[in-house]
N, C-alpha and C positions, 0 to 999 in steps of 0.2 A: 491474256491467254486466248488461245483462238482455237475449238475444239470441234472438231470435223467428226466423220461417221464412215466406217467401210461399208461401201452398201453389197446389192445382191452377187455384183459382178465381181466383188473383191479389187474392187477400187478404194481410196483413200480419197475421199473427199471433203472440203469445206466451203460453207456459204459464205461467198463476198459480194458485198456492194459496190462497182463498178459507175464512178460519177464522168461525164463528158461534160464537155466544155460548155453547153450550153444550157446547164444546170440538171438535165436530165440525169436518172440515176435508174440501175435496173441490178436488183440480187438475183446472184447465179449463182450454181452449182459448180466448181471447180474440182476437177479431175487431179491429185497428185502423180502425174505420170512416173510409176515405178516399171510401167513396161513388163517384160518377160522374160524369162532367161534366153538370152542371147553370147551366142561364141560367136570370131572370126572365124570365118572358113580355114583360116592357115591353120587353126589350133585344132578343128573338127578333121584336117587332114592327117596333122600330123599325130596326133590321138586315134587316127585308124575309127572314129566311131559310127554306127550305123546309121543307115538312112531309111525309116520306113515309109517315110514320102513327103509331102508338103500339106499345109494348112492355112486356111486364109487367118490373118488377125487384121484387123482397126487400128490404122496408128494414131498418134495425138491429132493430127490435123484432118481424121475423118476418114483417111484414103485407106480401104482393103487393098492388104498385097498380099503376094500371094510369097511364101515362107517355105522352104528346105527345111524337113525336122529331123530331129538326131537325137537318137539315146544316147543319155551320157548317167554316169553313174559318179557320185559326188560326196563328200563327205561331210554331212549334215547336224551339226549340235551332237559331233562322234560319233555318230550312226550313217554307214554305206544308205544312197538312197539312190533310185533310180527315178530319173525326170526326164523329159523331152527337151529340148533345146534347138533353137531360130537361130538359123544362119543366115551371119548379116556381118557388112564389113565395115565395125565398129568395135569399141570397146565391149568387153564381156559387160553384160546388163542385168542385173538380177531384181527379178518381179514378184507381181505379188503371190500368183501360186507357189512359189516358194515357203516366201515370207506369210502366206495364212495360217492359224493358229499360234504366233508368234506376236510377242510384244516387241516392236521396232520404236526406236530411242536414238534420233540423231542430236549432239549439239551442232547447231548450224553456222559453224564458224572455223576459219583454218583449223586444221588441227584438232576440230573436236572428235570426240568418242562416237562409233557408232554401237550400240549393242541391239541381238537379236536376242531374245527369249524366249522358250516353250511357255506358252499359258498354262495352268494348270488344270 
């Protein structure tokens, strides 16, 4: 079992040890990249949804860019919620401000179950 830690940033992280070929070895801190709630622009058009401006975020490999945000309103463990949302031309991407206060539960294989949960 390999058991990690969300730290301040609302990251999902766990320690690995990392061995190179020449016997050296160095543990590190590894990032679960869950990213942020992300739409394509097509679906942000066609949804009519607002723009109240841009924000910079950190992506995995380090680089700030700079991000289009957009209210979008979403249907959350049955309850309307209203969130911010990055427009980027990719698949919809769901992060951790979402998913914070919630127990997240993937099996990591074809076809497994993902569940989200309210903590209590």
């Amino acid at each position: 079992m390999i058991i990690g830690v969300v730290n301040a940033n609302r990251e999902a992280t766990i320690r690995l040890v990392v061995h190179g070929a020449n016997g050296q070895s160095q543990e590190i801190e590894a990032v679960i990249d869950t990213g942020f709630l992300t739409l394509p622009s097509s679906l942000i058009a066609l949804l009519g949804l607002s723009w109240p401006g841009r924000q910079q975020a950190m992506l995995a490999d380090g680089v700030v860019r700079l991000f289009d945000v957009y209210g979008a309103t979403v249907i959350w463990d049955g309850q309307l919620r209203t969130v911010e949302t990055d427009s980027a031309d990719t698949e919809p991407l769901l992060g951790m401000g979402m998913i914070y206060g919630h127990d997240l539960r993937i099996q990591v294989v074809s076809g497994g179950t993902v569940t989200i949960e309210a903590l209590p």
